[in-house]
Biopython code that builds the backbone (N, CA, C, O; Angstrom):
import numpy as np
from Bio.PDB.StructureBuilder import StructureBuilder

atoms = [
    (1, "UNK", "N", (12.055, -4.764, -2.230)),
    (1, "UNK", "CA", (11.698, -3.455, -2.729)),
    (1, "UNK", "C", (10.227, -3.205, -2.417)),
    (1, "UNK", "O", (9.322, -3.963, -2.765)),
    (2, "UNK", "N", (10.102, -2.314, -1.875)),
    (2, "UNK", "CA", (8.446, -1.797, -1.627)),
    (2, "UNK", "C", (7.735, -0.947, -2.414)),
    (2, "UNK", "O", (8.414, 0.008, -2.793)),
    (3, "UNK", "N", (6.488, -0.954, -2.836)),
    (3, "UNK", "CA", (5.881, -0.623, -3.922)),
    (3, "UNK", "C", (5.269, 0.735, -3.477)),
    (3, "UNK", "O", (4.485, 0.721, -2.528)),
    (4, "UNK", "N", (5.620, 2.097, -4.194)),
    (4, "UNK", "CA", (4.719, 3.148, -3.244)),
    (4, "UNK", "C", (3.567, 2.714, -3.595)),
    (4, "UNK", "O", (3.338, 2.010, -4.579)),
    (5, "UNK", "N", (2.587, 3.219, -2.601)),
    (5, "UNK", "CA", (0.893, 3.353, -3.038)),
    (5, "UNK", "C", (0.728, 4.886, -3.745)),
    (5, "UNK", "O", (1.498, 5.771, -3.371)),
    (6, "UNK", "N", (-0.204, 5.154, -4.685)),
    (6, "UNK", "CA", (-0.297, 6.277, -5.338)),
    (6, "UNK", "C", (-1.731, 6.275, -4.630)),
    (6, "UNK", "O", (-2.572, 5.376, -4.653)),
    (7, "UNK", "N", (-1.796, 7.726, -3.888)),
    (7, "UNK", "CA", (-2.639, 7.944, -2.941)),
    (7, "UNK", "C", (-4.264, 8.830, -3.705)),
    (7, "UNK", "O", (-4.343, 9.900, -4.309)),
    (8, "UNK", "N", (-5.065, 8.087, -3.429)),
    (8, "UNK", "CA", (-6.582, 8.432, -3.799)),
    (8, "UNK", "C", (-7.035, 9.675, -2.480)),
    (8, "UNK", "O", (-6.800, 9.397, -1.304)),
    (9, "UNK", "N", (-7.603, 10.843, -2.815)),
    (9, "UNK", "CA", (-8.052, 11.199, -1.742)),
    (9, "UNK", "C", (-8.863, 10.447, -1.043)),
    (9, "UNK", "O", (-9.439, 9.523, -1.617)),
    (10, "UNK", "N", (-9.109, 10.725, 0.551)),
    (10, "UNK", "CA", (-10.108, 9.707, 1.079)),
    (10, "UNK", "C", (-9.359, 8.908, 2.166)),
    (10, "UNK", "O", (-9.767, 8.722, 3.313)),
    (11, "UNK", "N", (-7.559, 8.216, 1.338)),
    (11, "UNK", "CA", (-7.444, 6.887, 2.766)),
    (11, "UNK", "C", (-7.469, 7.700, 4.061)),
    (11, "UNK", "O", (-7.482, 6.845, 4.946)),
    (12, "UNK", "N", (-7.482, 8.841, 4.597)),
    (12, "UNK", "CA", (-7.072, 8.706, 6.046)),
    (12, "UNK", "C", (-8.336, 9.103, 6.518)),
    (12, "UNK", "O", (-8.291, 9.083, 7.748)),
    (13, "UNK", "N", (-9.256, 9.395, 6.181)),
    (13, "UNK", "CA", (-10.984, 9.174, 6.534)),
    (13, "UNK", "C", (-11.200, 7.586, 6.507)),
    (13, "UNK", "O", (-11.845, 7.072, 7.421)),
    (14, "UNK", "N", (-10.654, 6.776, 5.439)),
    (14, "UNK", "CA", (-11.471, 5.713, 5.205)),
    (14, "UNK", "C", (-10.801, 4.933, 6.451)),
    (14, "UNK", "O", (-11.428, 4.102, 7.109)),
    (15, "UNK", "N", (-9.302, 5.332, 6.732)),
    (15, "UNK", "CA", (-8.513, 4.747, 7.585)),
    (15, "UNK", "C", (-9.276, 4.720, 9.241)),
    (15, "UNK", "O", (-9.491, 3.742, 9.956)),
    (16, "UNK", "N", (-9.511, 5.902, 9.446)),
    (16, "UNK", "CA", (-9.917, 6.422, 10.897)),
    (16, "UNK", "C", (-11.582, 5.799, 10.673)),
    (16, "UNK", "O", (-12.180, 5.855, 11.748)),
    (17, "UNK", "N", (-12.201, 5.393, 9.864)),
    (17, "UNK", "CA", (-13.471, 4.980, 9.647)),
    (17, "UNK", "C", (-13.266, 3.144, 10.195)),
    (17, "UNK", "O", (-13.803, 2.403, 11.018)),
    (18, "UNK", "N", (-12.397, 3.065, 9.383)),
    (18, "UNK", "CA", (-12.452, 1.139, 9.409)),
    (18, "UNK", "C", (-11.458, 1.364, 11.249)),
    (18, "UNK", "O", (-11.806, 1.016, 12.377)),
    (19, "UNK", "N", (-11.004, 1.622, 11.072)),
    (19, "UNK", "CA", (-10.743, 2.074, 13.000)),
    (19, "UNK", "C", (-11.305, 1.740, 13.628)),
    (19, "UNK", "O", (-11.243, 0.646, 14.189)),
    (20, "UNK", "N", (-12.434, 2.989, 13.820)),
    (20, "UNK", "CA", (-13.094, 3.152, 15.061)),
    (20, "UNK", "C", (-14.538, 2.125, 14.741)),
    (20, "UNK", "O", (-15.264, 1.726, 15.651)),
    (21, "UNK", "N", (-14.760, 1.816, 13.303)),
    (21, "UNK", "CA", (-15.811, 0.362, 13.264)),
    (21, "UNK", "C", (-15.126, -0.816, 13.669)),
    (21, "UNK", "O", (-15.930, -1.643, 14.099)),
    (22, "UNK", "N", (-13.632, -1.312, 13.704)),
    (22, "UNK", "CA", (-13.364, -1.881, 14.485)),
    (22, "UNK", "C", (-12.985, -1.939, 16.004)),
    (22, "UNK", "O", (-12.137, -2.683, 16.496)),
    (23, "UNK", "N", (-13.678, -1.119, 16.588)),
    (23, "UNK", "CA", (-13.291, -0.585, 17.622)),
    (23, "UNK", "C", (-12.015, -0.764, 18.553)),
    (23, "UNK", "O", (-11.778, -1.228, 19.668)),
    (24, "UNK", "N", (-11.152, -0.009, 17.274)),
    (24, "UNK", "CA", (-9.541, 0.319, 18.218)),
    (24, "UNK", "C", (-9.126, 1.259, 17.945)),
    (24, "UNK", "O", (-9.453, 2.000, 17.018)),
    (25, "UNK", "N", (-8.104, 1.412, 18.937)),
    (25, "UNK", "CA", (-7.614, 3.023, 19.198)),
    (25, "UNK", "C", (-6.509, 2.845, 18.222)),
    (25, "UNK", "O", (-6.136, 1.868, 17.571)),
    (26, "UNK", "N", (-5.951, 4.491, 18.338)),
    (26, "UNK", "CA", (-4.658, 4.639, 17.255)),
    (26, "UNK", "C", (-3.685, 3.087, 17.668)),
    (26, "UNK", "O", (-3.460, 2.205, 16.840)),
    (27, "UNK", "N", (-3.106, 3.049, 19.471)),
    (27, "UNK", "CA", (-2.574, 2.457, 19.917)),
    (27, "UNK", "C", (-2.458, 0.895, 19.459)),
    (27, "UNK", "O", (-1.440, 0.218, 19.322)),
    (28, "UNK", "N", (-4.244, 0.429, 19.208)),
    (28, "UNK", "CA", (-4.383, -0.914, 19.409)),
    (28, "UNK", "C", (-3.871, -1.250, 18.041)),
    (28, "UNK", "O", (-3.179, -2.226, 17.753)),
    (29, "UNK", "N", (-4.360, -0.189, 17.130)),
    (29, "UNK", "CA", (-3.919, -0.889, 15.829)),
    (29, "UNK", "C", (-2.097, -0.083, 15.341)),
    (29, "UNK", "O", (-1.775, 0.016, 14.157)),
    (30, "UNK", "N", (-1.543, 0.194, 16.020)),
    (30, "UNK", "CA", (-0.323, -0.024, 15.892)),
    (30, "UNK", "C", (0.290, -0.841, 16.011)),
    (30, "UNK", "O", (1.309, -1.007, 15.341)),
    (31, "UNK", "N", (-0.203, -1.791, 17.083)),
    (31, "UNK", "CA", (0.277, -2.849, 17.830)),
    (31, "UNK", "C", (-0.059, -4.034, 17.366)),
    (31, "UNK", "O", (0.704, -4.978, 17.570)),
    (32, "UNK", "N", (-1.262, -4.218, 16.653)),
    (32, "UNK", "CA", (-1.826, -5.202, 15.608)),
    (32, "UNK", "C", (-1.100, -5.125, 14.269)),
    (32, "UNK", "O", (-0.695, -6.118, 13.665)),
    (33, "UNK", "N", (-0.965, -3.847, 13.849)),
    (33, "UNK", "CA", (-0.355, -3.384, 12.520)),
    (33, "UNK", "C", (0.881, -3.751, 12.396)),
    (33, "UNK", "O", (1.294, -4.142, 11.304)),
    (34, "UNK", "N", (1.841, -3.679, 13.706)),
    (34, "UNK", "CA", (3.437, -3.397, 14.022)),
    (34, "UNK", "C", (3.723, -2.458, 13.627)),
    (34, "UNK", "O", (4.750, -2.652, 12.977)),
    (35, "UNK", "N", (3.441, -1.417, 13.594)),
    (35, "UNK", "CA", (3.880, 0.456, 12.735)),
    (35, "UNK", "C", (3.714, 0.839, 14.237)),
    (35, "UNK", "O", (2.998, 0.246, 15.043)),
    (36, "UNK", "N", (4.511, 1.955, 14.482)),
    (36, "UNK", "CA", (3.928, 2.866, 15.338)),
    (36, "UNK", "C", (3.200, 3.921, 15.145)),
    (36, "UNK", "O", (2.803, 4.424, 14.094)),
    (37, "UNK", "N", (3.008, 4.306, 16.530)),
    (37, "UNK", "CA", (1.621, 5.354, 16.529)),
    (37, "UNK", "C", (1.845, 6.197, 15.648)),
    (37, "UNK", "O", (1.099, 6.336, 14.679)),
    (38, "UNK", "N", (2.886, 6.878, 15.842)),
    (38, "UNK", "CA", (3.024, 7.970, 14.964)),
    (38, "UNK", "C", (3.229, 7.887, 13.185)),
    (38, "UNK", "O", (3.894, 8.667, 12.502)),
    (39, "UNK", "N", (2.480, 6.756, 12.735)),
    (39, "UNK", "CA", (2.702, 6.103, 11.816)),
    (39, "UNK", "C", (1.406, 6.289, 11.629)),
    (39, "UNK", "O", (1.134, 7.013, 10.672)),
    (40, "UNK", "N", (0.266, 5.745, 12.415)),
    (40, "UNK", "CA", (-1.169, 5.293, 12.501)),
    (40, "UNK", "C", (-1.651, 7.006, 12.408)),
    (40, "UNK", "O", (-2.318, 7.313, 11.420)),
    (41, "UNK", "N", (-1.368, 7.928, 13.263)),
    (41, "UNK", "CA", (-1.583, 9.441, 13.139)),
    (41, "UNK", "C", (-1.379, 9.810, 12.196)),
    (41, "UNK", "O", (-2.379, 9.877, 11.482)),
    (42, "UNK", "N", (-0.097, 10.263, 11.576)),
    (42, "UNK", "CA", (0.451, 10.405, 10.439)),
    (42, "UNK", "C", (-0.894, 9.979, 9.171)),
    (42, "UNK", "O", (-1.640, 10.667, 8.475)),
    (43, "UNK", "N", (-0.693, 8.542, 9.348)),
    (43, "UNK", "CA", (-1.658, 8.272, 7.850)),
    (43, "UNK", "C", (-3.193, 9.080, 8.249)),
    (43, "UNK", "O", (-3.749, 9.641, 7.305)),
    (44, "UNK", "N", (-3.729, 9.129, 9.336)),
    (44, "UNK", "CA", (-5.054, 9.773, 9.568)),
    (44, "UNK", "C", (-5.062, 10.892, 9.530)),
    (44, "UNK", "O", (-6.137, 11.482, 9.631)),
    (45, "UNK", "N", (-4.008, 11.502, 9.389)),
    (45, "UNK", "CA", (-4.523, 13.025, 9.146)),
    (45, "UNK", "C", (-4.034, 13.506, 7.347)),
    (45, "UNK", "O", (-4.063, 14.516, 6.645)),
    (46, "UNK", "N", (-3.681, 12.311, 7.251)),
    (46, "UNK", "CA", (-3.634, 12.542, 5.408)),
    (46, "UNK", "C", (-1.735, 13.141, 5.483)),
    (46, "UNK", "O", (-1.293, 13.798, 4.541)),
    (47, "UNK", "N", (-1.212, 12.937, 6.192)),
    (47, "UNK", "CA", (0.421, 13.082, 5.706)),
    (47, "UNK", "C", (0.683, 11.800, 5.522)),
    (47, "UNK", "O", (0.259, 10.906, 6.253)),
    (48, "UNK", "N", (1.567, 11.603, 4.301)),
    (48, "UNK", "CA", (1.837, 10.751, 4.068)),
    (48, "UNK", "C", (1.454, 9.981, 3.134)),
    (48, "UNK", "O", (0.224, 9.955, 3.092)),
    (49, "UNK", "N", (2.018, 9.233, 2.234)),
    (49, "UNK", "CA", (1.614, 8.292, 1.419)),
    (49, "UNK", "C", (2.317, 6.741, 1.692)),
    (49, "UNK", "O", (3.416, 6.331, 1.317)),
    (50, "UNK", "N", (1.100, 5.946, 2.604)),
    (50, "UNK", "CA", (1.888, 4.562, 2.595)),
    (50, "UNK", "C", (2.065, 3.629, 1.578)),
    (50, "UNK", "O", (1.423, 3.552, 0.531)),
    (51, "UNK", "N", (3.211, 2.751, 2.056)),
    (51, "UNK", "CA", (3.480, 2.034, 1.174)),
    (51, "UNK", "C", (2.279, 0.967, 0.876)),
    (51, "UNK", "O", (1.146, 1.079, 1.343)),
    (52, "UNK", "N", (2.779, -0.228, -0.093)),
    (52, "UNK", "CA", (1.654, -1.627, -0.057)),
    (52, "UNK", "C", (1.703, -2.424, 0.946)),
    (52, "UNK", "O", (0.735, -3.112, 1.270)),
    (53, "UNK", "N", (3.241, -2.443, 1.793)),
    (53, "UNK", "CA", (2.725, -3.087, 2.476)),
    (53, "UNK", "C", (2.331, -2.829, 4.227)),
    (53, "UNK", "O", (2.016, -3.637, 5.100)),
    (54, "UNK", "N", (2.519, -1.298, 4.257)),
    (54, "UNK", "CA", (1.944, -0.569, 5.682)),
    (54, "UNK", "C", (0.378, -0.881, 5.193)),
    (54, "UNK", "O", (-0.318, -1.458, 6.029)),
    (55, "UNK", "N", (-0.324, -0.500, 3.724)),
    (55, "UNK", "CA", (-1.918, -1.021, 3.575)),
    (55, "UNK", "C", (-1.929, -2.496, 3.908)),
    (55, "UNK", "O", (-2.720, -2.704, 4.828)),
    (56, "UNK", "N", (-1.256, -3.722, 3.430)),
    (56, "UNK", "CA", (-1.784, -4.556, 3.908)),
    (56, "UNK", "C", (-1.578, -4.906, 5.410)),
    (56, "UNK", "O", (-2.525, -5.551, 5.860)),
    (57, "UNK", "N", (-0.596, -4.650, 6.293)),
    (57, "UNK", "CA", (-0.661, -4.425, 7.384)),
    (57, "UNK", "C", (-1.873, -4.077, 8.124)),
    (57, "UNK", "O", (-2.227, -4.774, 9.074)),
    (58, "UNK", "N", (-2.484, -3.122, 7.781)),
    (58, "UNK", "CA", (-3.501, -2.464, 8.591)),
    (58, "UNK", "C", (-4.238, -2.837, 8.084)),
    (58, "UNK", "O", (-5.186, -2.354, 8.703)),
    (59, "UNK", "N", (-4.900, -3.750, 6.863)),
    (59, "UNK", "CA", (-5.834, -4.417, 6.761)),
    (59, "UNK", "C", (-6.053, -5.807, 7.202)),
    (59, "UNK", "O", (-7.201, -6.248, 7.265)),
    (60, "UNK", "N", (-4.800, -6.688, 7.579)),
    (60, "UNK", "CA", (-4.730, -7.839, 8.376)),
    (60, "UNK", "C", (-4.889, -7.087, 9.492)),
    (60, "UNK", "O", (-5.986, -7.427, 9.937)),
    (61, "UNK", "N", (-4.547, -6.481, 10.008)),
    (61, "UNK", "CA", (-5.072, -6.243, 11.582)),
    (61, "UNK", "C", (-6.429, -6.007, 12.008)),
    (61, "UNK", "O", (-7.077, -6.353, 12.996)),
    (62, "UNK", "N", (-6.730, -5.162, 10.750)),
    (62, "UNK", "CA", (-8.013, -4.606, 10.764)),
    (62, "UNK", "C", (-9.275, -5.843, 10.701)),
    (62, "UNK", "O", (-10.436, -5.739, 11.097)),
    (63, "UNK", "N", (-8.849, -6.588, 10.297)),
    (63, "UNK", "CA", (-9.379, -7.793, 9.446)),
    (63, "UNK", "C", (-10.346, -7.533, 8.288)),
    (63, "UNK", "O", (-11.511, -7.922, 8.204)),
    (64, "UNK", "N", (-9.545, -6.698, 7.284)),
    (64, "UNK", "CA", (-10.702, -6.239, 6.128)),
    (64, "UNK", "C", (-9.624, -6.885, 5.072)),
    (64, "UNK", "O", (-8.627, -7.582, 5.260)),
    (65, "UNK", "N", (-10.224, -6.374, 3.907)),
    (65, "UNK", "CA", (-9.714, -6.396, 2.551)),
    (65, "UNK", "C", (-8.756, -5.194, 2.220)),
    (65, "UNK", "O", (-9.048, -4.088, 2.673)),
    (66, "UNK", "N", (-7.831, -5.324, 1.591)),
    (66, "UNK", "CA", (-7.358, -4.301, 0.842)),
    (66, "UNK", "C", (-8.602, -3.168, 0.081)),
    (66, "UNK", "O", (-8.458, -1.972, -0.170)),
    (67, "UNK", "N", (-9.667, -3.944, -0.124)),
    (67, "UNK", "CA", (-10.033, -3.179, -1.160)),
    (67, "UNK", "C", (-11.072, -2.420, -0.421)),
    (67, "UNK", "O", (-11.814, -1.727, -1.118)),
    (68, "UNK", "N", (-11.297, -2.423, 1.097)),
    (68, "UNK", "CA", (-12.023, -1.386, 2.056)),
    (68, "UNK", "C", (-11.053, 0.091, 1.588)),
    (68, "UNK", "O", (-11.489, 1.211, 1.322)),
    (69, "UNK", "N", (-10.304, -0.161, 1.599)),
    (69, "UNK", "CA", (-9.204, 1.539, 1.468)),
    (69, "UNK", "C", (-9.173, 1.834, 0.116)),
    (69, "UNK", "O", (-8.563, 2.828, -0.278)),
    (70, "UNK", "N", (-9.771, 1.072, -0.664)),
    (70, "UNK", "CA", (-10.287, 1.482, -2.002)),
    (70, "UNK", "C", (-9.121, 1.396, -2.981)),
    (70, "UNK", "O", (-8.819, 2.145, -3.911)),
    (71, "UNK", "N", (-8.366, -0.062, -2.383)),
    (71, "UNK", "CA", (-6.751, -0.284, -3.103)),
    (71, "UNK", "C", (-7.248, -1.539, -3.610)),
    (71, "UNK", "O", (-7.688, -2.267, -2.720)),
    (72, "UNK", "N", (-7.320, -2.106, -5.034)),
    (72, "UNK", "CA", (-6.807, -3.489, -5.667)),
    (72, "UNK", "C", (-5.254, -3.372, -5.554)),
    (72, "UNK", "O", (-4.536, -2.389, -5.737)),
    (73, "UNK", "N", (-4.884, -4.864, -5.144)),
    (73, "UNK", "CA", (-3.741, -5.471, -5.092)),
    (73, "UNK", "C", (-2.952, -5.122, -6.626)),
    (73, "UNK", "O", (-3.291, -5.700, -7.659)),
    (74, "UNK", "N", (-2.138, -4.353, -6.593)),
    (74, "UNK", "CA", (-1.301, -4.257, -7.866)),
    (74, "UNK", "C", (-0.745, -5.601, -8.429)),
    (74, "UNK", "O", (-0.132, -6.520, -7.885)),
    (75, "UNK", "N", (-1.169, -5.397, -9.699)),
    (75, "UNK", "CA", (-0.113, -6.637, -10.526)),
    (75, "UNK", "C", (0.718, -6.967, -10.629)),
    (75, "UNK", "O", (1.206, -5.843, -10.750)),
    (76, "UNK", "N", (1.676, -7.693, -10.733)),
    (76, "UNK", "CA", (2.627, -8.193, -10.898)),
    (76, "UNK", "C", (3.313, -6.874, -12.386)),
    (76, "UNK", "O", (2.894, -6.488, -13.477)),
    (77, "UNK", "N", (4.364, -6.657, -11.636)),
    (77, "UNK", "CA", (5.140, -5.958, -13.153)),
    (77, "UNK", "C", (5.162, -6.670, -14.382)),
    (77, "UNK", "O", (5.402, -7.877, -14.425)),
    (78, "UNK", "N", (4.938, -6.020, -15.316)),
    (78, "UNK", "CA", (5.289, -7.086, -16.337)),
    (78, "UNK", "C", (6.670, -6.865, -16.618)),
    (78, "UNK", "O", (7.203, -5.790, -16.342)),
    (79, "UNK", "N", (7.226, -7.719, -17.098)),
    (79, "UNK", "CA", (8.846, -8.094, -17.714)),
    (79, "UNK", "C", (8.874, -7.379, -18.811)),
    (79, "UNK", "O", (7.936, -7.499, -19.600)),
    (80, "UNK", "N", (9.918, -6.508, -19.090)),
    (80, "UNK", "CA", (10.436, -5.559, -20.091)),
    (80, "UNK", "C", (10.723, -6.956, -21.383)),
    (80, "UNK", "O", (11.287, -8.038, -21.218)),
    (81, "UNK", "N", (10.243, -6.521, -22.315)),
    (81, "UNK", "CA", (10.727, -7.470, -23.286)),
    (81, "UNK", "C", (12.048, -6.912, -24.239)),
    (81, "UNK", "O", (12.031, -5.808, -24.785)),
    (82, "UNK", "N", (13.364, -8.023, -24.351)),
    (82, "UNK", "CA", (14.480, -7.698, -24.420)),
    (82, "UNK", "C", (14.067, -7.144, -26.673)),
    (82, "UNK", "O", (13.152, -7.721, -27.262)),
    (83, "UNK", "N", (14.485, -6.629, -27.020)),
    (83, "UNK", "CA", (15.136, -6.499, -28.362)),
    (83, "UNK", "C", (15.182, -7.349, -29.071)),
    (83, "UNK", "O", (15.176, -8.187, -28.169)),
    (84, "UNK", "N", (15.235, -8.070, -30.143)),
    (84, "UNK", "CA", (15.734, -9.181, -30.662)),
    (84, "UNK", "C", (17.255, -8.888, -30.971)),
    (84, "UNK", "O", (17.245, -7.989, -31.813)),
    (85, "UNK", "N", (18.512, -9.223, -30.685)),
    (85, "UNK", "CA", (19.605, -8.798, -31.081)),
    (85, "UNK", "C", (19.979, -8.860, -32.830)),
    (85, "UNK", "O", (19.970, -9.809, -33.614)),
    (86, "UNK", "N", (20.340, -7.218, -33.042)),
    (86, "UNK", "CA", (20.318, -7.246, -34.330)),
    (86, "UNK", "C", (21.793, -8.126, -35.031)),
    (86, "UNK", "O", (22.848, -8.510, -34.526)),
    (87, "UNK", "N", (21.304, -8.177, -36.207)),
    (87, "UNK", "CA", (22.466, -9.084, -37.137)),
    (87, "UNK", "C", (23.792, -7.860, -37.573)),
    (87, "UNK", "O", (23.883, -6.683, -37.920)),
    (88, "UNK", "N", (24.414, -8.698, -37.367)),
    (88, "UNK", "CA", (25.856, -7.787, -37.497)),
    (88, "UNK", "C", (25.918, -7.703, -38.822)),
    (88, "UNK", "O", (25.864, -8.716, -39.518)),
    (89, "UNK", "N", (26.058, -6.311, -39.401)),
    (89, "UNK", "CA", (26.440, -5.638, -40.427)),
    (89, "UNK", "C", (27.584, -6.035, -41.081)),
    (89, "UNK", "O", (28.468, -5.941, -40.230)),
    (90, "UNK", "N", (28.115, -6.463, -42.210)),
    (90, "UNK", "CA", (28.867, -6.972, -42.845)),
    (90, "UNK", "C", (28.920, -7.319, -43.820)),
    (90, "UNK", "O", (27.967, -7.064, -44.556)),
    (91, "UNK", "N", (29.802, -7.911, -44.224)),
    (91, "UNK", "CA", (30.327, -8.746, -45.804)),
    (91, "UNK", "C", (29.486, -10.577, -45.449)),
    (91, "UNK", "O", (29.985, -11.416, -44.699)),
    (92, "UNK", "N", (28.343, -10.726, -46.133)),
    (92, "UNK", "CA", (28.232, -11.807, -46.387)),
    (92, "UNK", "C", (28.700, -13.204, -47.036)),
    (92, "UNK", "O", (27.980, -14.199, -46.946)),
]
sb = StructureBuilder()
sb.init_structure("model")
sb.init_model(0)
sb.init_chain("A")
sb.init_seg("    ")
for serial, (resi, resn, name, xyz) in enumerate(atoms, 1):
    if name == "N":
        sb.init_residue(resn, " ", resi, " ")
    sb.init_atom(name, np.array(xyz, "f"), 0.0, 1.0, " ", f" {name:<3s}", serial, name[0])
structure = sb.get_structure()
């Protein structure tokens, strides 16, 4: 199951920023990323909201941190805690 990212204004500036300071094209970092281009476009012009793990993708390629795109690694869900099952109603 993939986690959406809830999108901050900013990633597809910050995206096309950590880019071209790493100096690669849409192309190179598709191909580093494994997404295609029209994936890499897409997020730079702000359509789109990627998932967690198209961000960490493009930050292993990129060789940055998650937290260049201004994402901490989400937590672990916490576990729904069950009810205590109630006592059956009755004649004692």
């Amino acid at each position: 199951m993939q986690r959406e990212v809830v999108m901050a204004g900013g990633f597809a500036d910050r995206l096309k920023a950590i880019r071209k300071r790493a100096k690669m094209t849409q192309e190179g970092l598709a191909r580093a990323a494994n997404l295609s281009l029209s994936t890499i476009a897409k997020l730079e012009q702000g359509e789109g909201d990627p998932t967690w793990n198209t961000v960490r993708a493009l930050a292993r390629a990129l060789s940055v941190s998650v937290a260049e795109f201004d994402f901490e690694e989400p937590e672990a869900e916490p576990m729904e805690e069950s009810p205590a099952p109630k006592k059956p109603k009755g004649k004692k």
